[in-house]
Backbone as JSON, one array per atom type, in Angstrom:
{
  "sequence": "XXXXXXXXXXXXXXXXXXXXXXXXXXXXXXXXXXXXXXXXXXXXXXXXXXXXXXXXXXXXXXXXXXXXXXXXXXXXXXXXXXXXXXXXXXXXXXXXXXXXXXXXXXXXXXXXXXXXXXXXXXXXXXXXXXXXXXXXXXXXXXXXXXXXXXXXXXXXXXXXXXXXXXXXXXXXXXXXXXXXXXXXXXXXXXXXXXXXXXXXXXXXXXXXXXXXXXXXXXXXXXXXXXXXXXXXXXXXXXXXXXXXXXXXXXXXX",
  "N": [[22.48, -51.85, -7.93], [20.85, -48.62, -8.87], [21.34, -47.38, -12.04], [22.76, -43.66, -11.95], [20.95, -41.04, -12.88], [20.95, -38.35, -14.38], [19.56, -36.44, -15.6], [18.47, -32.65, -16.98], [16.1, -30.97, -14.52], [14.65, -29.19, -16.58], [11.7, -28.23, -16.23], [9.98, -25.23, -14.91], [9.41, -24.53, -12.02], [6.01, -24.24, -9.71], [3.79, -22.2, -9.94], [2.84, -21.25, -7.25], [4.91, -21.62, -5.94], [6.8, -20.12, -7.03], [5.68, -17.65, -6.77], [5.55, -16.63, -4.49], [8.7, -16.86, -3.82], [9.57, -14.77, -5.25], [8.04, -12.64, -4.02], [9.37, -12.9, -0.89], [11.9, -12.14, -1.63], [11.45, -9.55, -2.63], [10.45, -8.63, -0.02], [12.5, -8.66, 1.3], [14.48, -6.94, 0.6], [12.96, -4.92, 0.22], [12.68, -4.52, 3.58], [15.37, -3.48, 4.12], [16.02, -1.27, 3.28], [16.42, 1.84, 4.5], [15.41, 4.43, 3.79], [12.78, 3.8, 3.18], [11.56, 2.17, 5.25], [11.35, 4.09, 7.21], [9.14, 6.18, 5.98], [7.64, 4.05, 6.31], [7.37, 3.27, 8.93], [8.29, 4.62, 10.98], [8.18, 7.63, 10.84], [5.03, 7.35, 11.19], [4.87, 6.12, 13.27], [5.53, 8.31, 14.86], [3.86, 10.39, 14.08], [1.46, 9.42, 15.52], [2.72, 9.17, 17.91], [2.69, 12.21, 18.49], [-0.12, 13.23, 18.09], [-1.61, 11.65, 19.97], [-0.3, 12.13, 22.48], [-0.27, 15.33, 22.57], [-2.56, 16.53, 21.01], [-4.85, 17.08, 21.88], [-4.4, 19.67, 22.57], [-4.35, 20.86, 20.63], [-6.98, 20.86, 19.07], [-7.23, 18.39, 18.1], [-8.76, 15.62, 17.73], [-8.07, 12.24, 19.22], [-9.12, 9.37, 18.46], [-10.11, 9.67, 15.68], [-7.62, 10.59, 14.39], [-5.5, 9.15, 14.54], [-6.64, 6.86, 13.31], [-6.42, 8.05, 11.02], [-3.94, 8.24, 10.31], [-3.07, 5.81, 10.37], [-3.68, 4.86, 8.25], [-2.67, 6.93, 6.29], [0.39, 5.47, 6.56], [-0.83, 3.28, 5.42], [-0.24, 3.8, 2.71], [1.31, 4.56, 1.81], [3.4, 2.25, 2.24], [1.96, 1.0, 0.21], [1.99, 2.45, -1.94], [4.01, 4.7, -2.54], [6.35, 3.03, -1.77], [6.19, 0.62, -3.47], [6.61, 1.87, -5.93], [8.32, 3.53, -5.9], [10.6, 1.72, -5.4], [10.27, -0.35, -7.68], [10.77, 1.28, -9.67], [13.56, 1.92, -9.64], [14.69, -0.67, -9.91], [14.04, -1.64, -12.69], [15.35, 0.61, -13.99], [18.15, -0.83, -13.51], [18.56, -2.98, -14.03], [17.65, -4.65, -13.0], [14.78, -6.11, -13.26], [14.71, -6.63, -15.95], [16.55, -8.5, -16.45], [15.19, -10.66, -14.61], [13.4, -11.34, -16.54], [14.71, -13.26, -18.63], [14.09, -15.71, -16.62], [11.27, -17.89, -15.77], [9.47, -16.46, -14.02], [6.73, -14.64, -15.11], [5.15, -11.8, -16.65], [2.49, -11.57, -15.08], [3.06, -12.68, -12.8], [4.85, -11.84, -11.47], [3.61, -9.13, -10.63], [2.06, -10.34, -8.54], [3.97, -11.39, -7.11], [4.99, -8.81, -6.2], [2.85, -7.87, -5.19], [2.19, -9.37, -3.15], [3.97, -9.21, -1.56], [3.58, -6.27, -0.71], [1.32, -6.86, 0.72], [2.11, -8.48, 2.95], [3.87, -6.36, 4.66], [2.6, -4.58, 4.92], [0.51, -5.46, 6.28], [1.74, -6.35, 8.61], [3.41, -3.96, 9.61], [0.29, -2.52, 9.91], [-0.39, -4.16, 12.05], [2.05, -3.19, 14.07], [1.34, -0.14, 14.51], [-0.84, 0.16, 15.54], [-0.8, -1.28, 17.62], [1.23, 0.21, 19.05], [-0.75, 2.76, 18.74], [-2.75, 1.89, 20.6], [-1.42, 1.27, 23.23], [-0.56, 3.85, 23.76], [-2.94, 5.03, 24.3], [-5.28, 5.41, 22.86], [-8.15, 4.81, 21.54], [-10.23, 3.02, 20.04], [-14.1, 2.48, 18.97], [-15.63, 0.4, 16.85], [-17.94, -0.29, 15.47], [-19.39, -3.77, 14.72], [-20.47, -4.35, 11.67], [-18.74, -2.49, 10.08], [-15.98, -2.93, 10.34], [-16.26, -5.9, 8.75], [-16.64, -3.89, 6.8], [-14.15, -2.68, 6.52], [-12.24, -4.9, 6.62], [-12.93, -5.55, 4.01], [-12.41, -3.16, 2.73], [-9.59, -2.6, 3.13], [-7.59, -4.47, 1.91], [-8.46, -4.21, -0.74], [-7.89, -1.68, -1.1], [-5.14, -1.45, -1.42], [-3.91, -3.15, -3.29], [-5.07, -1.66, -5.36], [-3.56, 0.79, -4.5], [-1.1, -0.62, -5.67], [-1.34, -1.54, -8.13], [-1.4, 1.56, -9.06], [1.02, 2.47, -8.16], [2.8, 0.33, -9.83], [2.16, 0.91, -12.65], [3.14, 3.15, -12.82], [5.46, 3.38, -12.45], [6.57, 1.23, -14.22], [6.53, 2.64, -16.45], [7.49, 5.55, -16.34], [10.62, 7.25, -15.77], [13.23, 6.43, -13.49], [13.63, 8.3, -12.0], [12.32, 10.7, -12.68], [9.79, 9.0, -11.86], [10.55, 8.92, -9.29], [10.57, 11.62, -8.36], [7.47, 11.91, -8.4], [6.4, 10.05, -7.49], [6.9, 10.89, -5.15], [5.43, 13.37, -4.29], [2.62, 12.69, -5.03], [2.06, 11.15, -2.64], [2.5, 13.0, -0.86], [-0.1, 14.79, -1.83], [-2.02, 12.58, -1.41], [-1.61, 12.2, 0.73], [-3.16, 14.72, 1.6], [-5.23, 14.63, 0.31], [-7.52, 13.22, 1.85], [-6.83, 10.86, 3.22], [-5.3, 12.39, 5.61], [-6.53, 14.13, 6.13], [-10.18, 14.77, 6.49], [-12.96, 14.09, 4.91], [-15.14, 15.74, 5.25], [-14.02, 18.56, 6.23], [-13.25, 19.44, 3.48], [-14.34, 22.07, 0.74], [-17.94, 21.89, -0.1], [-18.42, 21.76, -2.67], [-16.13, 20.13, -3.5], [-16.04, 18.21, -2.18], [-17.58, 15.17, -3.6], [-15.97, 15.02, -5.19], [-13.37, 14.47, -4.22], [-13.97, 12.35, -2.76], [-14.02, 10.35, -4.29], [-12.23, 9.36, -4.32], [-9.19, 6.4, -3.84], [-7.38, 6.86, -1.45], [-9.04, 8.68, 0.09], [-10.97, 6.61, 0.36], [-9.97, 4.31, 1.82], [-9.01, 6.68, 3.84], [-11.2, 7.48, 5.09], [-12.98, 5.28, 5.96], [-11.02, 3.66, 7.88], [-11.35, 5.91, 9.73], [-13.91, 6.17, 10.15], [-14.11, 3.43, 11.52], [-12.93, 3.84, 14.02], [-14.4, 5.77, 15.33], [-17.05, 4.42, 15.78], [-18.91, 4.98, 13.64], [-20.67, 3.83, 10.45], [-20.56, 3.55, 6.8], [-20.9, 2.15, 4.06], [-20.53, 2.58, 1.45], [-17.23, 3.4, 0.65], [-16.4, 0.97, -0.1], [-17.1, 0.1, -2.27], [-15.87, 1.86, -4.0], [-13.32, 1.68, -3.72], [-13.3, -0.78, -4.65], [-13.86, -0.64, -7.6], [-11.51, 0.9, -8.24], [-9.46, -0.8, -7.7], [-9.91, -2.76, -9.78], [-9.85, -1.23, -12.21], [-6.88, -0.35, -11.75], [-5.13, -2.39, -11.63], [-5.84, -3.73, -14.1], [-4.44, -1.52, -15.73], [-1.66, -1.5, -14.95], [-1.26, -4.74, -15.92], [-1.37, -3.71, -18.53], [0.5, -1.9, -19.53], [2.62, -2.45, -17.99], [6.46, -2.44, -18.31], [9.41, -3.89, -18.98], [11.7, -2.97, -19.2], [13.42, 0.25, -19.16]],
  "CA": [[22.51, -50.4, -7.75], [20.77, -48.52, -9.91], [22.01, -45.85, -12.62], [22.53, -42.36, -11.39], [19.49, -40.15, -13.67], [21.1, -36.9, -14.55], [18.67, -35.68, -16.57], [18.12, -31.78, -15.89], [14.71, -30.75, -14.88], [14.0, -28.02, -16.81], [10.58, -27.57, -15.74], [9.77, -24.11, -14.1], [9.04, -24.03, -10.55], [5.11, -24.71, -9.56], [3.06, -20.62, -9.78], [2.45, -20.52, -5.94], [6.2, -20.87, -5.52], [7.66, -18.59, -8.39], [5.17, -16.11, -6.84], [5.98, -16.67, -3.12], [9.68, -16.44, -4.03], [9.57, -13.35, -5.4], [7.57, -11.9, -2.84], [9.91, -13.03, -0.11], [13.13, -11.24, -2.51], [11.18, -7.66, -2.52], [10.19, -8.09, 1.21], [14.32, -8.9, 1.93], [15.06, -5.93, -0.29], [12.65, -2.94, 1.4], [13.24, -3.92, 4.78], [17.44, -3.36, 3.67], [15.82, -0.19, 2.66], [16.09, 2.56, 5.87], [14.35, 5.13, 3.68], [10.92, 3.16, 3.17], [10.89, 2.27, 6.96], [11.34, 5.72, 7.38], [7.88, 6.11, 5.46], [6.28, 3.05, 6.56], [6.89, 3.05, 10.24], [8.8, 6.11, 11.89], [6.8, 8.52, 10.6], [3.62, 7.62, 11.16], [4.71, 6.49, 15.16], [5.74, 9.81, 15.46], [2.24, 11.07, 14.25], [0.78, 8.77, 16.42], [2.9, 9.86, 19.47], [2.23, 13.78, 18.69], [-1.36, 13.01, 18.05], [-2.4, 10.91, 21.09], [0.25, 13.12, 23.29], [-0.04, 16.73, 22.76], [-3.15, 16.62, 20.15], [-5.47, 17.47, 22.58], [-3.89, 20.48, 22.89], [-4.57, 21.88, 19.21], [-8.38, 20.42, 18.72], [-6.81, 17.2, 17.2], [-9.44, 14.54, 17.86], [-7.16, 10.96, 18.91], [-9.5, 8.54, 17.83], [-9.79, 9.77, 14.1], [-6.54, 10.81, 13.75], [-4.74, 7.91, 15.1], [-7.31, 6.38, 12.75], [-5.79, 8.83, 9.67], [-2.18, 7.97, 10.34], [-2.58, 4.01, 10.04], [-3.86, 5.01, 6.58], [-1.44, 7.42, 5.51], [1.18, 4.57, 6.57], [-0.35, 1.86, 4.59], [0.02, 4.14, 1.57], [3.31, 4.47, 1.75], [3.55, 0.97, 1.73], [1.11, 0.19, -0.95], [2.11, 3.41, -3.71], [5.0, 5.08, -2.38], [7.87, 2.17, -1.7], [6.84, -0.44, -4.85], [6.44, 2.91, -7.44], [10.3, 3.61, -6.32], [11.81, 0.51, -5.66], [10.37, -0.64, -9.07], [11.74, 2.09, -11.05], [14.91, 1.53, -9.72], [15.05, -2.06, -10.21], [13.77, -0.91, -14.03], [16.84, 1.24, -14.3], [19.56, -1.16, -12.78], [18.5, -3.75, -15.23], [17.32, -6.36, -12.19], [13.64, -6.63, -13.89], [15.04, -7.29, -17.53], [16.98, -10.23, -16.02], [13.82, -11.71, -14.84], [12.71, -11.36, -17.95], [14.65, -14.58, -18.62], [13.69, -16.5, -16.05], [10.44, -18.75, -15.91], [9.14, -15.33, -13.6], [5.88, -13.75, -15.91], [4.34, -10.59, -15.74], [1.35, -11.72, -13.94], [3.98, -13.34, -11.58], [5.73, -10.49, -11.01], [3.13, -8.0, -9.88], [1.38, -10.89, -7.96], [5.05, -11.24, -6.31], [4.69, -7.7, -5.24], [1.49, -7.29, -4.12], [2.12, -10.48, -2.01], [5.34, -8.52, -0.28], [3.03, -5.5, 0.02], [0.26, -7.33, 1.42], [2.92, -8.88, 4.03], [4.6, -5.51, 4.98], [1.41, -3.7, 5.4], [-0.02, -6.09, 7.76], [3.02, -6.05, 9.71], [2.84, -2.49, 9.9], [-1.08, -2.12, 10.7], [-0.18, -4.18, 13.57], [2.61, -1.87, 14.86], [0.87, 1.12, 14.52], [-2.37, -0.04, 16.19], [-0.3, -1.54, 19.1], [1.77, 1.53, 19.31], [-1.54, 3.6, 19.16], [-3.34, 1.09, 22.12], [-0.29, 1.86, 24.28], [-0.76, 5.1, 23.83], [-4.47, 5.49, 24.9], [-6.18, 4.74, 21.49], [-9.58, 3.69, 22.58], [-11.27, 3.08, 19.16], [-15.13, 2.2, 19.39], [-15.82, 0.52, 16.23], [-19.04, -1.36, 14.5], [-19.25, -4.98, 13.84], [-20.62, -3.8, 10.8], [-17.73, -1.64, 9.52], [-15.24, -3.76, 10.57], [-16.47, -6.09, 8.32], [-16.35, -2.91, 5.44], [-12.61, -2.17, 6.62], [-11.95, -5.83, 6.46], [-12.72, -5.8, 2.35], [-11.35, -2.15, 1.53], [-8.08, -2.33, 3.06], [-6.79, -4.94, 0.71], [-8.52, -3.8, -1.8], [-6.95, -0.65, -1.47], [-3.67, -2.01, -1.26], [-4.16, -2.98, -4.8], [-5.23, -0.29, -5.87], [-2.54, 1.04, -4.84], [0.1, -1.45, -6.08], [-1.6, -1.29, -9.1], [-0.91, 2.5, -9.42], [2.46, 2.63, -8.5], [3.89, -0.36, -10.88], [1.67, 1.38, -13.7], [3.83, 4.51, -12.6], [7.05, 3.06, -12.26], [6.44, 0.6, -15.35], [6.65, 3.63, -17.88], [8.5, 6.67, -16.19], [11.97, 7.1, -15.84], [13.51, 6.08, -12.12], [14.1, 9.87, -11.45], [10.83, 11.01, -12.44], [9.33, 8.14, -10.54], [10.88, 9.37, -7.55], [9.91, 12.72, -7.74], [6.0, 11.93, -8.92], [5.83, 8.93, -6.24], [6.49, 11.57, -3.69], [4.44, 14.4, -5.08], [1.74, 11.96, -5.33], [2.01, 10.75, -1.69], [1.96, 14.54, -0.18], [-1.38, 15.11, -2.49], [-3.06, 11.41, -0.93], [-1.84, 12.54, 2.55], [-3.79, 15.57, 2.01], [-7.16, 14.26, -0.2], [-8.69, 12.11, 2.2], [-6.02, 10.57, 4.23], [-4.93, 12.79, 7.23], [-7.65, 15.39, 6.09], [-11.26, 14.26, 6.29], [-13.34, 14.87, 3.2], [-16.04, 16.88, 5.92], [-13.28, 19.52, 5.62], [-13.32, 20.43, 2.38], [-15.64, 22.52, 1.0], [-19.28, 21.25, -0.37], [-18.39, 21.17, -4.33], [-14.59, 19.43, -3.47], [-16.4, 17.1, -1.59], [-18.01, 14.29, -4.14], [-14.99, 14.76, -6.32], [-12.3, 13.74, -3.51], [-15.0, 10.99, -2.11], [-13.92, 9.74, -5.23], [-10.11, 8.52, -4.53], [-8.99, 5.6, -3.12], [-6.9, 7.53, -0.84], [-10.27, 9.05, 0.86], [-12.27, 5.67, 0.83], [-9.31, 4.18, 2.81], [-8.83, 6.89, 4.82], [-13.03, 7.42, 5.48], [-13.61, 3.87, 6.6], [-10.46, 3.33, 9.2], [-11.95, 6.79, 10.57], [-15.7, 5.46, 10.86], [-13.53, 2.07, 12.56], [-12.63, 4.42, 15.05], [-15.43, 6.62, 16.12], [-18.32, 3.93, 15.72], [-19.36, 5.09, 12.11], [-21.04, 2.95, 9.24], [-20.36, 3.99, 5.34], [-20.44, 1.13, 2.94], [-19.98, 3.61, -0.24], [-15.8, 3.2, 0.47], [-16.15, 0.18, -0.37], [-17.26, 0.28, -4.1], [-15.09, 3.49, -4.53], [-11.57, 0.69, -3.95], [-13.25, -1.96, -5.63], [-13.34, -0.05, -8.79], [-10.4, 1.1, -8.46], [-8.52, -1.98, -7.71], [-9.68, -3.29, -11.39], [-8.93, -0.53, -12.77], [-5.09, -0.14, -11.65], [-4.45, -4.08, -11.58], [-6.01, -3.89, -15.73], [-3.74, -0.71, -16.26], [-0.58, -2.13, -14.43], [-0.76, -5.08, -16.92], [-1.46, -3.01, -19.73], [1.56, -0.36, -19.29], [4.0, -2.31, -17.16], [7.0, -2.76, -19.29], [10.25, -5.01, -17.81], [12.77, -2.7, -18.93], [13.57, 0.79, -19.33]],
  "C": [[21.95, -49.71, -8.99], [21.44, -46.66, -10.9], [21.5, -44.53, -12.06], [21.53, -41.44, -12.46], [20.43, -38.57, -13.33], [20.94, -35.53, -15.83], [18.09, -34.4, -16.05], [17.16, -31.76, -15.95], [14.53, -29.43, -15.32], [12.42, -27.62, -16.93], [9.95, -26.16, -14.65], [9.18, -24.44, -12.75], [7.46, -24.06, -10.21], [4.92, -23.13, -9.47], [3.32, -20.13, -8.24], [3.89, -20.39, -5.71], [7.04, -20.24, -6.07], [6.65, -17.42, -7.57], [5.83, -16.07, -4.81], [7.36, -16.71, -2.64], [9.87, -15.58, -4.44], [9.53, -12.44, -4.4], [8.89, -12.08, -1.35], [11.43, -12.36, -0.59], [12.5, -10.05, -2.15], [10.86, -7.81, -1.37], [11.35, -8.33, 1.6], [14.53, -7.61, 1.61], [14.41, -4.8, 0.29], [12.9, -3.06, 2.39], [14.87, -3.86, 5.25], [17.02, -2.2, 3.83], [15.46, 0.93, 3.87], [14.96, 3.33, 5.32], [12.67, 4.48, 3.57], [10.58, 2.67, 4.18], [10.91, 3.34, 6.98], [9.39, 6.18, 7.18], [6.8, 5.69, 5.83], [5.95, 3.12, 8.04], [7.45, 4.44, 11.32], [8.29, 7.03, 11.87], [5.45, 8.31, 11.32], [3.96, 7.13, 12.84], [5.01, 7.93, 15.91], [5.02, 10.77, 15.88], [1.87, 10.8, 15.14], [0.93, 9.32, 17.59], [2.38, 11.36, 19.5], [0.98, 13.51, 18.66], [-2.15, 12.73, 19.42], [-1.33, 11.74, 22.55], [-0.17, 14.66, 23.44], [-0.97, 17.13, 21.68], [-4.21, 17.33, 20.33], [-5.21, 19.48, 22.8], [-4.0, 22.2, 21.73], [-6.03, 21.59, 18.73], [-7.95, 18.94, 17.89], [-7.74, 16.16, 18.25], [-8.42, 13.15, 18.1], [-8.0, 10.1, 18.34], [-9.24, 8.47, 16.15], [-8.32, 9.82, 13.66], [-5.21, 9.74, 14.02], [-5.25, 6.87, 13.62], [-5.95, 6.55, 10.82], [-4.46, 7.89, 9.37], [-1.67, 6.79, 9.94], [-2.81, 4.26, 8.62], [-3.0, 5.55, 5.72], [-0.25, 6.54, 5.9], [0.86, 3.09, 5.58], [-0.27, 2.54, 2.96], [0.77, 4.64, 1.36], [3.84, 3.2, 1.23], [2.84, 0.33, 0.09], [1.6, 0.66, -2.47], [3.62, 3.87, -3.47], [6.61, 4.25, -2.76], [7.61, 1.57, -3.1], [6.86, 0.72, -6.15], [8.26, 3.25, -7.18], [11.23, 2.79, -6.37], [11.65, -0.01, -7.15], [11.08, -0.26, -10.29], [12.66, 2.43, -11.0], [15.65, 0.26, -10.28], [15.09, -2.13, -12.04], [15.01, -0.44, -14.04], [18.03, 0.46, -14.54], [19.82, -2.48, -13.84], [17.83, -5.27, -14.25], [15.84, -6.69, -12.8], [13.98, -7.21, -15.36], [15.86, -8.26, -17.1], [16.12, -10.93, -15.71], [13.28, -11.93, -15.77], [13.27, -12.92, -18.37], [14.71, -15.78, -17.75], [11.79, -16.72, -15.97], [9.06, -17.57, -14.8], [8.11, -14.64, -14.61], [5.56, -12.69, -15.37], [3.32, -10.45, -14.7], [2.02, -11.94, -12.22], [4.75, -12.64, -10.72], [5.26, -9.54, -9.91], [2.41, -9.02, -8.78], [2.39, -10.93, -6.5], [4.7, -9.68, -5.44], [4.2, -7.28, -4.32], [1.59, -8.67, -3.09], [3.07, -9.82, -1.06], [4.69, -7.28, -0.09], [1.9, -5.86, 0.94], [0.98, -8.0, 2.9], [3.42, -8.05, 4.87], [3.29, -4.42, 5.64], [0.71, -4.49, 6.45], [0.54, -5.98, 9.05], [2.69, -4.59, 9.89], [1.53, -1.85, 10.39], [-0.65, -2.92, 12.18], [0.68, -3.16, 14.6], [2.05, -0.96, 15.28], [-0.3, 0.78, 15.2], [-1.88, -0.35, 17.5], [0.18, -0.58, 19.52], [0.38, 2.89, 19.93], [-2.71, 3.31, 20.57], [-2.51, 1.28, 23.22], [-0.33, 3.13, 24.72], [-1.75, 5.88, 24.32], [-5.22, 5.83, 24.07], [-7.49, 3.75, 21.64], [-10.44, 3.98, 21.13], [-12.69, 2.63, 19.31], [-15.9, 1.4, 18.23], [-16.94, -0.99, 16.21], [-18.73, -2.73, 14.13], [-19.14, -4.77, 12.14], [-19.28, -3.67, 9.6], [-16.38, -2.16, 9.6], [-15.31, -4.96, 9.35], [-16.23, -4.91, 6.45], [-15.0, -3.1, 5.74], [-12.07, -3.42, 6.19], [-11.78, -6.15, 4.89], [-12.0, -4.16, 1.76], [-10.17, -2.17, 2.27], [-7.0, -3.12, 2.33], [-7.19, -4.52, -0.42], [-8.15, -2.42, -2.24], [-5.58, -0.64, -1.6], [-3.74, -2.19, -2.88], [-4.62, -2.35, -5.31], [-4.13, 0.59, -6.16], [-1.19, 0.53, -5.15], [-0.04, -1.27, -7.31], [-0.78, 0.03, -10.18], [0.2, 2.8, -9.83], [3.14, 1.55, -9.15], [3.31, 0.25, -12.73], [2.46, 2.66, -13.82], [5.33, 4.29, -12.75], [7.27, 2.0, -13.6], [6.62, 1.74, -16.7], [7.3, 4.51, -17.44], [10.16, 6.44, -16.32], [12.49, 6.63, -14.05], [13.29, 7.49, -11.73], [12.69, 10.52, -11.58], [9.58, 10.18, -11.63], [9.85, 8.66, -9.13], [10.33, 10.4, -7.19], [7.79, 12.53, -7.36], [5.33, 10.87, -7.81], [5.79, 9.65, -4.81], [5.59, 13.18, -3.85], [2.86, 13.68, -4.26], [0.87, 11.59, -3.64], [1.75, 12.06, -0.47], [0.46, 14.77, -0.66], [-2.34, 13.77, -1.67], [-3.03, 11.59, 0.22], [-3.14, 13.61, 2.94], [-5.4, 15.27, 1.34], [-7.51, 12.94, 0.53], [-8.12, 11.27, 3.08], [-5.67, 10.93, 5.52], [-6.08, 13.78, 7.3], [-9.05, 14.44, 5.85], [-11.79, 14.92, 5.34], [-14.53, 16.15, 4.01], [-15.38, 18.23, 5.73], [-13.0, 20.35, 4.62], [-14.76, 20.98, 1.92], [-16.75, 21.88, -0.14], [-18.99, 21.09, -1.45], [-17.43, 20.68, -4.42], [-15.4, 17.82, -3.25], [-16.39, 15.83, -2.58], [-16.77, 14.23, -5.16], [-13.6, 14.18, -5.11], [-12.86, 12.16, -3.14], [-14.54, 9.95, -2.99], [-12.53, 8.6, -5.66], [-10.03, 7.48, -3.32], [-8.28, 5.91, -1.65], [-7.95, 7.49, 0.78], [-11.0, 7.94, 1.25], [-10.87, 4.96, 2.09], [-9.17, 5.06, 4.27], [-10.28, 7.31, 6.16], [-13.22, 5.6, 6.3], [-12.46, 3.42, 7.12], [-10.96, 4.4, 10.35], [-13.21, 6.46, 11.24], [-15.41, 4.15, 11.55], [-13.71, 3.01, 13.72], [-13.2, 4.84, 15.82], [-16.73, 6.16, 16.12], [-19.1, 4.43, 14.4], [-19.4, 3.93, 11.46], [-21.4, 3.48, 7.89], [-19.84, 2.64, 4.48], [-19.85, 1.47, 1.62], [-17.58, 3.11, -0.33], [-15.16, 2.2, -0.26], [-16.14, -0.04, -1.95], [-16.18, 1.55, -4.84], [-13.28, 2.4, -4.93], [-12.19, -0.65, -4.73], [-12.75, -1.36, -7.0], [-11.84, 0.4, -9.12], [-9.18, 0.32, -8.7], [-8.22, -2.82, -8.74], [-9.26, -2.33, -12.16], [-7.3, -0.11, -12.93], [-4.67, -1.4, -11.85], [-4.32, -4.13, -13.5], [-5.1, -2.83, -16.48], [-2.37, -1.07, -16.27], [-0.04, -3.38, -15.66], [-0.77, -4.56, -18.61], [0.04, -2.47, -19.95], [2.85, -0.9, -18.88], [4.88, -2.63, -18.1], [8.59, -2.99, -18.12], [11.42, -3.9, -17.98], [12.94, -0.98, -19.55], [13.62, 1.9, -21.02]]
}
C-alpha cells in the first residue's frame, strides 16, 4: 500500500479557470440582483411591446426602434450593472479580499467581461425573440450582419471597460448616481435617438460615441442598411477603455 501524499498543492488554479470562475460568481450575483433585470430585461420588453403595439400610432417606425431598444438593453448590461455592482463590491470590501487570492487584475476584469459577454447574449436573444413574436420583421444585409457581428462585442468592452474605470476610482454612491446619469445621456446620444435627428453640427460629434456606433449598426441590421464606419468608432474605443480600466482600476476603496 502505498504512503498517503499530503503535500498541499499550493499552485493557483490554471488562467482559463480562475477567469471562468469568476465570471460564473458575478453572473450568480446580478441575476440575485432584481434591479439590473429590471434594466436589462423588463424595460426594454416593455419598449418593445409599446413600440411594435401602439408605435404605429405616434410615427414610431418598428423595425428601427425595436432595433434601438436591443441596444439600449445591452448597455445596461455592458456600463450600467458592472459600473454599480463593482462599486459596491469596492465598498463592502469583497474586491480587496480577492486581492489575496491567486485572482489578478487582468483576471478580474477578464472575469467580468466574460459574465457580461454571457448576460448580454442571453438577453439579445430574449429581446429579439420577444420582438419576432411581436411582428419584428427585420430585413438585414449579409454584409452588415457581418459589421454587427464585430461591433457588438466590441462594444461590450467598451463598455465594460468604461464602467470598471468608473467604478474603480469613484465612491459607490457617486458611482450610482454617474452610472445612471450616464445611461439616460447614452439612451439619448445615439441609442433610442438616431444621430439623423440631431442637428447637422451635433451630428459628427455624437457619430463619435460608442453608444451611437452600437446603436447605428443594429438600426442599419434592421432596415437593410450598410455603414462600416461603426465599426472603427468601437474598436477604438474598446482599447481605449480596456487600457484605461487597467490603468485606474484600483481593488479597494
Amino acid at each position: 500500500m502505498s504512503a498517503l501524499d499530503l503535500t498541499p498543492a499550493a499552485a493557483p488554479a490554471p488562467l482559463q479557470r480562475r477567469i471562468l470562475r469568476h465570471a460564473l460568481m458575478e453572473t450568480r450575483l446580478i441575476l440575485r440582483n432584481s434591479e439590473q433585470l429590471l434594466l436589462a430585461l423588463v424595460i426594454p420588453l416593455g419598449l418593445i411591446a409599446a413600440g411594435v403595439l401602439v408605435g404605429d400610432r405616434f410615427g414610431v417606425a418598428r423595425e428601427p426602434f425595436v432595433a434601438s431598444v436591443i441596444a439600449l438593453g445591452l448597455w445596461s448590461s455592458g456600463f450600467t450593472s458592472p459600473a454599480i455592482t463593482t462599486a459596491f463590491e469596492r465598498r463592502y470590501g469583497v474586491l480587496e479580499r480577492l486581492v489575496a487570492t491567486p485572482l489578478r487584475r487582468a483576471d478580474l476584469l477578464a472575469g467580468k467581461a466574460t459574465m457580461i459577454a454571457a448576460l448580454a447574449l442571453g438577453q439579445a436573444v430574449v429581446l429579439v425573440l420577444a420582438g419576432l413574436l411581436l411582428g419584428w420583421a427585420p430585413a438585414p444585409l449579409l454584409a452588415q450582419v457581418l459589421v454587427t457581428v464585430a461591433v457588438v462585442p466590441l462594444a461590450l468592452v467598451a463598455f465594460a471597460g468604461l464602467a470598471l474605470s468608473l467604478a474603480g476610482r469613484a465612491s459607490a454612491e457617486l458611482t450610482l448616481g454617474l452610472a445612471n446619469l450616464v445611461y439616460l445621456l447614452g439612451a439619448a446620444g445615439g441609442l433610442l435617438v438616431p444621430v439623423a435627428t440631431f442637428p447637422a453640427w451635433a451630428r459628427p460629434l455624437v457619430g463619435l460615441l460608442p453608444t451611437t456606433a452600437l446603436g447605428e449598426t443594429l438600426r442599419n441590421l434592421a432596415t437593410g442598411a450598410f455603414d462600416p464606419l461603426p465599426l472603427l468608432v468601437v474598436l477604438v474605443w474598446a482599447v481605449a477603455a480596456v487600457a484605461l480600466a487597467r490603468k485606474v482600476f484600483r481593488w479597494i476603496s
